[in-house]
C-alpha positions in Angstrom: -30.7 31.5 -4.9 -32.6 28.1 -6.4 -29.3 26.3 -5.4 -29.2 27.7 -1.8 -32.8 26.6 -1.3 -32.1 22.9 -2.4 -28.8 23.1 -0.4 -30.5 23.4 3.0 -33.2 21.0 1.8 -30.3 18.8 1.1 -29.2 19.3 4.9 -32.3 18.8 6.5 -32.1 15.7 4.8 -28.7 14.4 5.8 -28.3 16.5 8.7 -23.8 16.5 9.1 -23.9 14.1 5.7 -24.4 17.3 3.5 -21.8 20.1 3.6 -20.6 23.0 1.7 -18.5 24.7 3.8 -15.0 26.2 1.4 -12.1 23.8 2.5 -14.6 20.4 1.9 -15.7 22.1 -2.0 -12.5 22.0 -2.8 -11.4 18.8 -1.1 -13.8 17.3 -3.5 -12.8 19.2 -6.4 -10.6 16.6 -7.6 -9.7 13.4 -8.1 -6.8 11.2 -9.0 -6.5 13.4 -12.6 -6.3 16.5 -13.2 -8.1 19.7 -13.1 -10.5 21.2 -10.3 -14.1 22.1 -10.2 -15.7 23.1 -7.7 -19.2 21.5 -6.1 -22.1 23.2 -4.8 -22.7 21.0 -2.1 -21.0 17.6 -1.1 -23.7 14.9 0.0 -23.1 11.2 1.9 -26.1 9.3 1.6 -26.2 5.9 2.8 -29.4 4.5 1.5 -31.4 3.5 -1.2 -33.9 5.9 -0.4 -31.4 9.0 0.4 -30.0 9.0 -3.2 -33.8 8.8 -4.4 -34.5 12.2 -2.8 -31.1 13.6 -3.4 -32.0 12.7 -7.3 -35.4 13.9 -7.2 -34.2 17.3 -5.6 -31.0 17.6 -8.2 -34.4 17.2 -11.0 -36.4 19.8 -9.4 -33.8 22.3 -9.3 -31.8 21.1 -12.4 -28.7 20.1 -10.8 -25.8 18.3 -11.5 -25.1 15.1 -9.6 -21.6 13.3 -9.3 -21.2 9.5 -7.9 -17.7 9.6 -6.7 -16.4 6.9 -4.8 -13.0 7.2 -3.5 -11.5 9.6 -5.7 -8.8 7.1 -7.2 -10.2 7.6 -10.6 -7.3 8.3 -13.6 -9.4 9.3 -16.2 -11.6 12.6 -14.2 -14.6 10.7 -14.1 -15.4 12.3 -10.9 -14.6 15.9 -11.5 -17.8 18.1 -10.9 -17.5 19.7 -13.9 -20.7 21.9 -14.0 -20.5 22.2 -9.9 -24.1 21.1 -8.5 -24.2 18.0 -6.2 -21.4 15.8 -5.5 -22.7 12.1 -4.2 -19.9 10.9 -2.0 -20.6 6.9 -1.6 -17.3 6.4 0.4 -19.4 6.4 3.9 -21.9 4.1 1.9 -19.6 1.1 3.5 -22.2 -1.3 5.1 -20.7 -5.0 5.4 -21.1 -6.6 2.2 -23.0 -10.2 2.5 -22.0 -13.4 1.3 -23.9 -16.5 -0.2 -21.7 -18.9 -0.6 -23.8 -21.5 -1.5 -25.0 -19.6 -4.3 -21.5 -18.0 -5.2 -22.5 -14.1 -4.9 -22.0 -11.8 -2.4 -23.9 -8.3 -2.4 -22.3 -5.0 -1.8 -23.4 -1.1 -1.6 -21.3 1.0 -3.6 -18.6 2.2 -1.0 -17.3 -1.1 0.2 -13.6 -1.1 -0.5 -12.8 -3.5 -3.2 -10.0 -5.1 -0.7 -12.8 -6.0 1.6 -14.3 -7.7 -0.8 -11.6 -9.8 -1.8 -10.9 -10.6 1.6 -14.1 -11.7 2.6 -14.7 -14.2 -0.2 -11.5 -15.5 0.7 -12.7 -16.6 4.0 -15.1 -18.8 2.3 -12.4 -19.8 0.1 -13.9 -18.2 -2.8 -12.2 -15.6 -5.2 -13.6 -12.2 -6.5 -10.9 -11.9 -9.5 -10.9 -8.2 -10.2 -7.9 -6.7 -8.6 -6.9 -3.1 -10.0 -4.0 -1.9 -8.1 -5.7 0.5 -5.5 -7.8 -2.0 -4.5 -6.4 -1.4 -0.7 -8.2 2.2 -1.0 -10.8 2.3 -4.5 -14.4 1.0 -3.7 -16.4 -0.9 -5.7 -18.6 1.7 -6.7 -15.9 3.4 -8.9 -14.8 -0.2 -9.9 -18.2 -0.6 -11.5 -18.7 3.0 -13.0 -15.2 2.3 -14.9 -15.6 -1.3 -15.4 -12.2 -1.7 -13.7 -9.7 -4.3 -14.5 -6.3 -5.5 -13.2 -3.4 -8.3 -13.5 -6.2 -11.2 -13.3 -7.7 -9.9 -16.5 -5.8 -11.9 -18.7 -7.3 -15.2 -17.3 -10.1 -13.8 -15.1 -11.3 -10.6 -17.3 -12.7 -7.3 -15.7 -15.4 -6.3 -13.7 -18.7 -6.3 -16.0 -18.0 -10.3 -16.2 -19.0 -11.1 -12.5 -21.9 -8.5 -12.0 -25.3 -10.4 -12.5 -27.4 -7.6 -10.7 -28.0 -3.9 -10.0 -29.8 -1.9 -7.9 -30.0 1.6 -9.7 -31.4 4.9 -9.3 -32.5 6.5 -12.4 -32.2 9.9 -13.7 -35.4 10.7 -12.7 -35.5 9.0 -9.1 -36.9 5.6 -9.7 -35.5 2.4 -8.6 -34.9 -0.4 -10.7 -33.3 -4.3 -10.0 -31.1 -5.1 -13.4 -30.1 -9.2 -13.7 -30.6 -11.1 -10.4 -28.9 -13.7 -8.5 -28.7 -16.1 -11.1 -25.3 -16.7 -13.2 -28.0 -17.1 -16.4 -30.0 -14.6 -17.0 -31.6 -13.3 -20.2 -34.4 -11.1 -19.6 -34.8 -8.7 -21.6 -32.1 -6.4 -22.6 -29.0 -6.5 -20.5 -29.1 -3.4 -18.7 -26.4 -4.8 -16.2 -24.0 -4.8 -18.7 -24.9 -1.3 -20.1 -24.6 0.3 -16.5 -21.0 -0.7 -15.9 -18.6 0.9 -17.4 -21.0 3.7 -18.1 -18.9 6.1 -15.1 -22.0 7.3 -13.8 -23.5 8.8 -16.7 -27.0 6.3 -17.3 -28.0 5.3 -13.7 -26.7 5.9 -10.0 -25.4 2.0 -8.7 -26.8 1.6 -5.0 -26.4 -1.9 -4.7 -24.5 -4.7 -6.4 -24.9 -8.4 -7.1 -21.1 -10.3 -7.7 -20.3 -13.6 -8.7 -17.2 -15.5 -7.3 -15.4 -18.4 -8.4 -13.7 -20.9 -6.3 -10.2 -19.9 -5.1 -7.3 -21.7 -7.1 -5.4 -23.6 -4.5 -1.8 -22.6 -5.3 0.1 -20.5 -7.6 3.3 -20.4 -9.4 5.8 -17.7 -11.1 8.5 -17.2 -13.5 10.0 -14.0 -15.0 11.3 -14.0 -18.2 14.4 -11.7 -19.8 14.8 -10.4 -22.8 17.7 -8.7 -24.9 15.2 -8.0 -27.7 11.5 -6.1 -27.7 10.4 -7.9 -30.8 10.9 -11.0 -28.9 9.0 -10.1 -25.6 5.7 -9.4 -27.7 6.7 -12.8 -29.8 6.7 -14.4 -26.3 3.3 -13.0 -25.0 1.3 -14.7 -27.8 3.7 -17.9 -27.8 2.7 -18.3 -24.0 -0.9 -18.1 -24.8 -1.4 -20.3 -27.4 0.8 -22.9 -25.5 -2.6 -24.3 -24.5 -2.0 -22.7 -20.7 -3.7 -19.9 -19.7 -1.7 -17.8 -17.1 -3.6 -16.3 -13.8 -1.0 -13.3 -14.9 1.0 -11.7 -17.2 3.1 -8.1 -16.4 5.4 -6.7 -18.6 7.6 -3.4 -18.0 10.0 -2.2 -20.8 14.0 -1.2 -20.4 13.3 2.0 -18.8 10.9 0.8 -16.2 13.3 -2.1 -15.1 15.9 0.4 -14.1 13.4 2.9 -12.6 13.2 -0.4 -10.3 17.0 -0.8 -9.8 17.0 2.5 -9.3 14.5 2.5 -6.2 14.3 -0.6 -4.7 17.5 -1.8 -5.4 16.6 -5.1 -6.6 18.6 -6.9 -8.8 17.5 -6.9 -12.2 20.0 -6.5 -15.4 19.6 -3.3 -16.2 20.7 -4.3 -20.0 17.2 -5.7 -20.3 14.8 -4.5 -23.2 12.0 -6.2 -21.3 10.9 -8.2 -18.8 7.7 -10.7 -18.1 6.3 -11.7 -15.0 4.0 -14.8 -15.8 1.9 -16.6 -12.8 -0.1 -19.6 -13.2 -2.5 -21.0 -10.8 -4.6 -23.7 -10.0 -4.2 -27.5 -8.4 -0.4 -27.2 -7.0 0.3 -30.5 -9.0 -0.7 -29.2 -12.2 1.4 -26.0 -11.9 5.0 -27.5 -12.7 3.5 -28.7 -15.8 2.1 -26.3 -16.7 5.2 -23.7 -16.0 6.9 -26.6 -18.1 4.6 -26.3 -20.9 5.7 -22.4 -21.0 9.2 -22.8 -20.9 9.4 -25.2 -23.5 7.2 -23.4 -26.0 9.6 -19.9 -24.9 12.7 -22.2 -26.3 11.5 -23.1 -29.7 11.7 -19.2 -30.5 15.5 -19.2 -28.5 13.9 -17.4 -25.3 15.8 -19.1 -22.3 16.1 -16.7 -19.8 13.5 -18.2 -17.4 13.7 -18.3 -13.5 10.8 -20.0 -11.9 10.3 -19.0 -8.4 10.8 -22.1 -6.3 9.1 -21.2 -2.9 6.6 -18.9 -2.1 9.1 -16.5 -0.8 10.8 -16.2 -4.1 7.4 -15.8 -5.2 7.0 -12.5 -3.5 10.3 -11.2 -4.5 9.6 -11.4 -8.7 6.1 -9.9 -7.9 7.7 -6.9 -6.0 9.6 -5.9 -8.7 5.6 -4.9 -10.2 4.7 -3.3 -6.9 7.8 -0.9 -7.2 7.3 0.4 -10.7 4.7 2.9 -9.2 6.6 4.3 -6.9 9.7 4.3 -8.5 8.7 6.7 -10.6 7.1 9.3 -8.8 10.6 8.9 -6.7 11.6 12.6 -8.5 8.4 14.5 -6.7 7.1 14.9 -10.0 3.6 14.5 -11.7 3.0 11.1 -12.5 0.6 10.7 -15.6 -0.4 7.2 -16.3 -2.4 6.2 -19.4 -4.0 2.4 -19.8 -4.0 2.6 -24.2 -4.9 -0.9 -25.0 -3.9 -2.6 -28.0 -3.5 -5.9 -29.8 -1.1 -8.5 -28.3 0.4 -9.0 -31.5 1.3 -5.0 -32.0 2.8 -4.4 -28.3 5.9 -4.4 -30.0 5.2 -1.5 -32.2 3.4 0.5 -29.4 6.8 0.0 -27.3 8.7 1.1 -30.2 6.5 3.9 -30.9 6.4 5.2 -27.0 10.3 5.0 -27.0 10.2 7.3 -30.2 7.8 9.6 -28.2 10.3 9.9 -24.7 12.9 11.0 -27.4 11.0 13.4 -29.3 9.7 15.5 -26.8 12.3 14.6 -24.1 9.8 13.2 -21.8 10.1 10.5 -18.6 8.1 7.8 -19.9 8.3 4.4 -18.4 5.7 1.1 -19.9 4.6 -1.5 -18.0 0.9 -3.1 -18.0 -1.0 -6.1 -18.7 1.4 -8.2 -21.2 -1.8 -10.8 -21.2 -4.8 -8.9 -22.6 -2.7 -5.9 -24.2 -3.5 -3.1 -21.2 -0.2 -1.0 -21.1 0.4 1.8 -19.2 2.8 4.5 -20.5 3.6 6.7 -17.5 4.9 9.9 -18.0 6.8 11.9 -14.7 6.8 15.6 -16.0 7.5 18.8 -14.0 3.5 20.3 -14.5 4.8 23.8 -13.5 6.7 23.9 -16.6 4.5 25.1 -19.5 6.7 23.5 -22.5 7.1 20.1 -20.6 3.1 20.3 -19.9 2.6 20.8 -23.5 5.1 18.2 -24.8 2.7 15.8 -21.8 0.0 17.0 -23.9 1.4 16.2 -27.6 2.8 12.9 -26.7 -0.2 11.4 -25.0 -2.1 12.6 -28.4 0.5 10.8 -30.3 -0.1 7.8 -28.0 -3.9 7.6 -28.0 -3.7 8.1 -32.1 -1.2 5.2 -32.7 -3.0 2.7 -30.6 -6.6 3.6 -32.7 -4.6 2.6 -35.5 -3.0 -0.3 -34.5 -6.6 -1.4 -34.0 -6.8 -0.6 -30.0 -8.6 1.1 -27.9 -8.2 4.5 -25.9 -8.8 2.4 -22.4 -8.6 -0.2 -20.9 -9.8 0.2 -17.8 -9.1 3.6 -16.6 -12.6 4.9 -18.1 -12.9 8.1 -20.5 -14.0 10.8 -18.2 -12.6 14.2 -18.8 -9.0 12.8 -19.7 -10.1 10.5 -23.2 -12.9 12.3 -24.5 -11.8 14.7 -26.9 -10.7 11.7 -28.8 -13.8 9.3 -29.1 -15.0 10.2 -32.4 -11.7 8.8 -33.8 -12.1 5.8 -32.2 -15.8 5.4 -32.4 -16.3 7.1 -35.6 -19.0 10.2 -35.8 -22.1 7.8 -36.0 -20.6 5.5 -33.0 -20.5 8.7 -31.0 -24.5 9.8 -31.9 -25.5 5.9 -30.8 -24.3 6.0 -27.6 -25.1 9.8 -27.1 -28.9 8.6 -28.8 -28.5 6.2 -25.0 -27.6 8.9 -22.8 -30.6 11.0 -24.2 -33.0 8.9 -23.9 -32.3 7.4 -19.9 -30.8 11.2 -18.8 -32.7 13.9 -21.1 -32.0 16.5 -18.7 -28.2 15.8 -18.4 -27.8 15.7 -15.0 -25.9 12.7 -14.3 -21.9 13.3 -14.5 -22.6 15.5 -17.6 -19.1 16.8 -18.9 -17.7 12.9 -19.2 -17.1 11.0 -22.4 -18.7 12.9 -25.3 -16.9 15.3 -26.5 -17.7 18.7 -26.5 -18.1 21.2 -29.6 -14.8 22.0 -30.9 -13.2 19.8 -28.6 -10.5 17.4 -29.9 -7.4 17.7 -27.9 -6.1 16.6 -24.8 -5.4 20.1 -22.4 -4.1 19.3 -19.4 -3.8 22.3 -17.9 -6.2 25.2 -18.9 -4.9 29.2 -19.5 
């Protein structure tokens, strides 16, 4: 009865922008993970001053409140666990605004990150960023899960070009984080603490970015290899070769013929891996430096180098990235893709390890990921109507997130924790790592009402289910 009260308080408020009719609850039940949980009411606001009163009405009557953006999210970050108020931002999509004198441009959080990119561009600026939906994903989800993407390697993710934040707090206020200044140490960096956070600290309504200038021209070679051991030699030979590539891709045996397989592209299919490495920067300095990596792949014997020549060819190595994702949901089955990070140096053994894994519980896994900064992505395609092969899902992504903790990685990369990763924090984190950041949560959401149910683990909780009884 409280709920229903705030619910058409919530409606007077946002007249058509607050709903809860059955087919839009469930519409918003999910996102790009899995499991459903159904809202109490789905609200659009589109100002500052809407999500204050949305916030300040979720406090009066206790409630839940969820920042989605456009659903995209692998990790359930913005599953309405506990139902209560889900804060759809994706209508939130004002034209962002560029300074390009002062190398920022602002955004509100449902601005598609592609827009983004595009419009720096014009100026003939860069926002380096790029996760792989950025065609649909805003960049409100890009800053609640500090997303990442092929530039990380040279560019890194998004925390490093956010210099301000316009937040609403747990309890309604409004507070500026950073500025519009590339330096900027004022007090404790809150900017920092907010992304990456997946909603759980502070409500993002507004975002300062910094851009870079756009590199002029770019360059690519893939590389071949008979042997694994020799692919993750390769990684850290290229980058201590004194150049740093724009990109580095790798996909294993099994995701090179996935690629055959759908796209038809020609690729030996006897490969145990195979790098896509870009450079980019003044066109005259490129040869060199592609020269430079060539010559430090043949002191270890690695010779099987082809250098795109025009821009054309170009295109043609980068599609054989572009086609992994589809190749494998090709079969109509679930596609489950984990971003378990780990040291360049131990990509090998993670390969070699996952390879195990598809054997010992007869599973579709494929790798491919970020060679350059260590971001794999073992993707599983499993039948999820089949109890045993859900269950098998379940065990081998365990086994995956254990072995990278121990190889000294990390449970993400860039696909957040949510729902997905948080039974296993504490054996990451440790027990005391866990009680910090939960001491954080506490103090700027005592109530709990922003996305509660994501990252800490709950009582008793300590395995991966992804499919409840």
């Amino acid at each position: 009865m409280q709920h229903e009260k705030m619910k058409q308080m919530l409606k007077s408020l946002l007249d058509e922008r607050a709903f809860d009719d059955t087919a839009s609850l469930v519409s918003y039940g999910y996102d790009g993970s899995f499991g459903q949980y159904i809202p109490d009411v789905v609200t659009q606001p589109c100002s500052t001053k809407e999500v204050q009163a949305i916030v300040k009405l979720a406090n009066q009557y206790q409630c839940p409140i969820y920042p989605r953006g456009a659903g995209t999210n692998l990790s359930g970050g913005t599953l309405p666990v506990q139902g209560g108020i889900v804060l759809d931002f994706s209508q939130w999509n004002d034209a962002p605004v560029i300074y390009p004198e002062d190398l920022i441009i602002k955004t509100r959080p449902g601005v598609k990150t592609a827009d983004i990119h595009a419009l720096a561009e014009k100026h003939q600026l860069m926002y380096p960023p790029d996760p792989s939906s950025s065609a649909v994903c805003t960049i409100g989800g890009n800053l609640a899960e500090n997303a990442g993407g092929p530039h990380g390697v040279k560019y890194g993710v998004t925390k490093d070009y956010v210099i301000g934040l316009e937040v609403v707090t747990a309890r309604g206020d409004i507070i500026k984080t950073g500025g519009q200044t590339i330096k900027n140490v004022t007090g404790y960096d809150l900017t920092k603490l907010l992304v990456g956070a997946e909603g759980t600290l502070g409500i993002i309504t507004e975002a300062t970015l910094r851009l870079i200038p756009k590199p002029k021209a770019t360059q690519t070679a893939m590389i071949v290899f008979e042997q694994l051991e020799k692919a993750g030699q390769s990684i850290s030979q290229i980058l201590t070769s004194g150049v740093r590539p724009s990109k580095m891709e790798i996909l294993d045996h099994h995701a090179v013929n996935k690629v055959v397989d759908y796209a038809g592209l020609n690729l030996p299919r006897s490969a145990a891996a195979i790098l896509l490495v870009e450079v980019d920067g003044e066109p005259e300095a490129l040869t060199q430096e592609m020269t430079t990596i060539k010559q430090a792949l043949e002191n270890i014997n690695v010779t099987d180098i082809k250098i795109a020549q025009t821009k054309e060819e170009e295109n043609a190595l980068w599609q054989v990235r572009k086609a992994v994702s589809p190749a494998v949901v090709e079969s109509g089955y679930t596609k489950i893709s984990e971003d378990a990070t780990v040291p360049l140096s131990k990509i090998p053994q993670m390969f070699k390890k996952i390879s195990e894994l598809k054997e010992k519980y007869q599973l579709n896994i494929v790798i491919f990921g970020h060679a350059g900064d260590g971001n794999l992505h073992p993707t599983i395609n499993a039948n999820m109507r089949d109890p045993i092969a859900v269950k098998n899902v379940e065990r081998a992504v365990e086994e995956i997130f254990e072995y990278a903790i121990a190889l000294g990685g990390t449970l993400s990369g860039e696909h957040g924790i949510g729902t997905m990763k948080k039974p296993f924090m504490t054996r990451e984190l440790g027990e005391n790592g866990v009680h910090l950041q939960k001491a954080i949560k506490q103090a700027l959401d005592p109530d709990n009402l922003l996305n509660p149910g994501k990252i800490f683990p709950e009582v008793g909780e300590s395995r991966l289910v992804l499919q409840h009884d």
